[in-house]
N, C-alpha and C positions, 0 to 999 in steps of 0.2 A: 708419704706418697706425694708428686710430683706429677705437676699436667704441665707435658710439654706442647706450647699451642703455634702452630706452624700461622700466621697470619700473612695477609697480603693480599691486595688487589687479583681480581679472577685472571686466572690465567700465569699464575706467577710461580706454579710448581709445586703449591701447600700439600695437595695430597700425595706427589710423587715423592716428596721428602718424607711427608710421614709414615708413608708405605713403607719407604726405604728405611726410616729408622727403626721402625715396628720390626723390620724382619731381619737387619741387623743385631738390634735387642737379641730378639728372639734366640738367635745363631748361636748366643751367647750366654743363652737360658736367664738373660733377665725378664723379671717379672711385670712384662708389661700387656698393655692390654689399646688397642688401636679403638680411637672412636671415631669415623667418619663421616662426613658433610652429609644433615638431615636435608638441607635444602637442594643440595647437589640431587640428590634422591628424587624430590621435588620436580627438580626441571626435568628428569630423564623420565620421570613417570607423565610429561606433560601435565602436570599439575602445578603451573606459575601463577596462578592466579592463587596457589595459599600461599608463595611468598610475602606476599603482604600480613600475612599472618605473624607477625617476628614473636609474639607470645609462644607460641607452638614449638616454633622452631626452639626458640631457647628451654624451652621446658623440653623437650626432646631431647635436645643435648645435654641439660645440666640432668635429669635423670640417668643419660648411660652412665655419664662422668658418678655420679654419685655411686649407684649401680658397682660400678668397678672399682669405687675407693673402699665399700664395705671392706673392715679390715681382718674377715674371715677368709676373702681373697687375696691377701696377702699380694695384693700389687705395687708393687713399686713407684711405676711409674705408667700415667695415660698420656696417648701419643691421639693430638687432635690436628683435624687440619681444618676444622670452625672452632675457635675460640668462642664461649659464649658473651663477649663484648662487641662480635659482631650485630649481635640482635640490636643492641644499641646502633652501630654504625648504619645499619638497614632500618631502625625505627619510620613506620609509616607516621607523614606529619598528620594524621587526624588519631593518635595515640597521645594519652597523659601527657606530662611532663615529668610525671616520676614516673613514668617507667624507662628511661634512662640512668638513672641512678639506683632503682631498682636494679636492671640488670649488672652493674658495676660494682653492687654490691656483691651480688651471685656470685661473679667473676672472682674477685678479691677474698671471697671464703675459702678459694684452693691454693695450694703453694702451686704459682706458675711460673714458668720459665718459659717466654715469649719470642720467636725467634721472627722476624719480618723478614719476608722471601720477597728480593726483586727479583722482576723476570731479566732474564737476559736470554731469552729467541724466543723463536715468531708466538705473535700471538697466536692461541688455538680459541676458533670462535665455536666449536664446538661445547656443548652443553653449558654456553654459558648466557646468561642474559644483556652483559654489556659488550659495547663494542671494546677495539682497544684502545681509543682515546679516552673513552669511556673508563676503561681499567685502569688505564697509566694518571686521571685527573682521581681517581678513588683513593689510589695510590698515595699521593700528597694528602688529602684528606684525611686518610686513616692515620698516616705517620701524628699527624697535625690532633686528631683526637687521642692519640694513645697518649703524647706527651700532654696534653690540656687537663686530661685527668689520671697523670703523674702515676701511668705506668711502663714499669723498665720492659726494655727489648735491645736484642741483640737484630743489626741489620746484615741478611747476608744476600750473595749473590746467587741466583738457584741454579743446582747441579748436579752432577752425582757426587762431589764431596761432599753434600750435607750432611748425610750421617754421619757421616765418622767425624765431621766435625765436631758437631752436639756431643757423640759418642767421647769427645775429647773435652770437651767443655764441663761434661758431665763426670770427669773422671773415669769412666768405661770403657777403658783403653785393653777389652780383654780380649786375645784371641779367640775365634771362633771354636764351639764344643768340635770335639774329635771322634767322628762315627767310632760304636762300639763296633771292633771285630770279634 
C-alpha cells in the first residue's frame, strides 16, 4: 500500500489533484481510497481556533490513513491532500520539541510518494487562513523543511494534468473500465 500525499502551500490545488486522482483511480477500479484535509474541515466549520491543535489534526489523519491500510481492505493505494508532516510544518511554537520528530516519525512509517503542487492561478482566499504572500513565503518554507529532513518529492505545476501524470509515474497507465451493456 502506497500514500500518495499531494503537499504545498494553501491555495496550490492539493485537493483538486487529489480528488482528481481518486477518481481517476477509481475509473479504473484501482484500489484506492481518498483521505481529505481534517483542518480544511476545521476552517469551513469555523472552528480555527483548534488549528492550533496540530496533535489532533495529525492523529486524525494518521488514523484514517491507518484505518485504510488495514490489509483486509485490500487498498492499494491512499490519495491525501494533508500529509501528516504538515502537523510538523504548522507545529504551534509553545508545543515539545519532540513533537516534530515525533510526527516525522509517523510520517516515514508509510511508503509515500510525495508530490509538491505549485500554484500557477489566482489565489483563492476562500477557506483558507493565509493570505497569498502568505501562501507563496509557506511555499519556500515547506520545500526548505521537506529537503532538511531528507524527504523525496516530486515538484509539479498544478492542473488538470496531475492525474494522469501520477497515473503515469505510478505505472497506471490503464484505460478507463467500460460500462457493462
Amino acid at each position: 500500500m502506497q500514500v500518495i500525499n499531494f503537499c504545498g502551500a494553501a491555495g496550490a490545488g492539493k485537493s483538486t489533484a487529489a480528488y482528481g486522482l481518486a477518481h481517476v483511480m477509481k475509473q479504473r477500479y484501482v484500489e484506492v481510497e481518498l483521505i481529505d484535509e481534517y483542518a480544511k474541515r476545521l476552517i469551513l466549520a469555523g472552528s480555527h481556533h483548534m488549528l492550533a491543535d496540530q496533535l489532533t489534526i495529525m492523529a486524525d489523519q494518521n488514523s484514517r490513513i491507518s484505518y485504510a491500510a488495514l490489509p483486509q481492505n485490500k487498498i492499494q493505494f491512499i490519495v491525501t491532500d494533508s500529509p501528516l508532516f504538515l502537523s510538523a510544518f504548522y507545529t504551534p511554537s509553545d508545543y515539545p520539541e519532540s513533537f516534530k520528530p515525533f510526527v516525522f516519525d509517523m510520517f516515514k512509517r508509510n511508503k509515500n510518494i510525495n508530490i509538491f503542487l505549485e500554484r500557477n492561478h489566482p489565489y483563492n482566499q476562500s477557506g483558507r487562513e493565509q493570505t497569498e504572500a502568505e501562501s507563496d513565503a509557506d511555499a519556500l518554507r515547506m520545500k526548505a523543511m521537506l529537503i532538511e529532513h531528507g524527504i523525496e518529492f516530486t515538484i509539479m505545476k498544478a492542473g488538470d494534468h496531475v492525474p494522469m501524470t501520477v497515473m503515469s509515474m505510478l505505472g497506471l497507465n490503464l484505460p478507463p473500465a467500460q460500462p457493462v451493456s
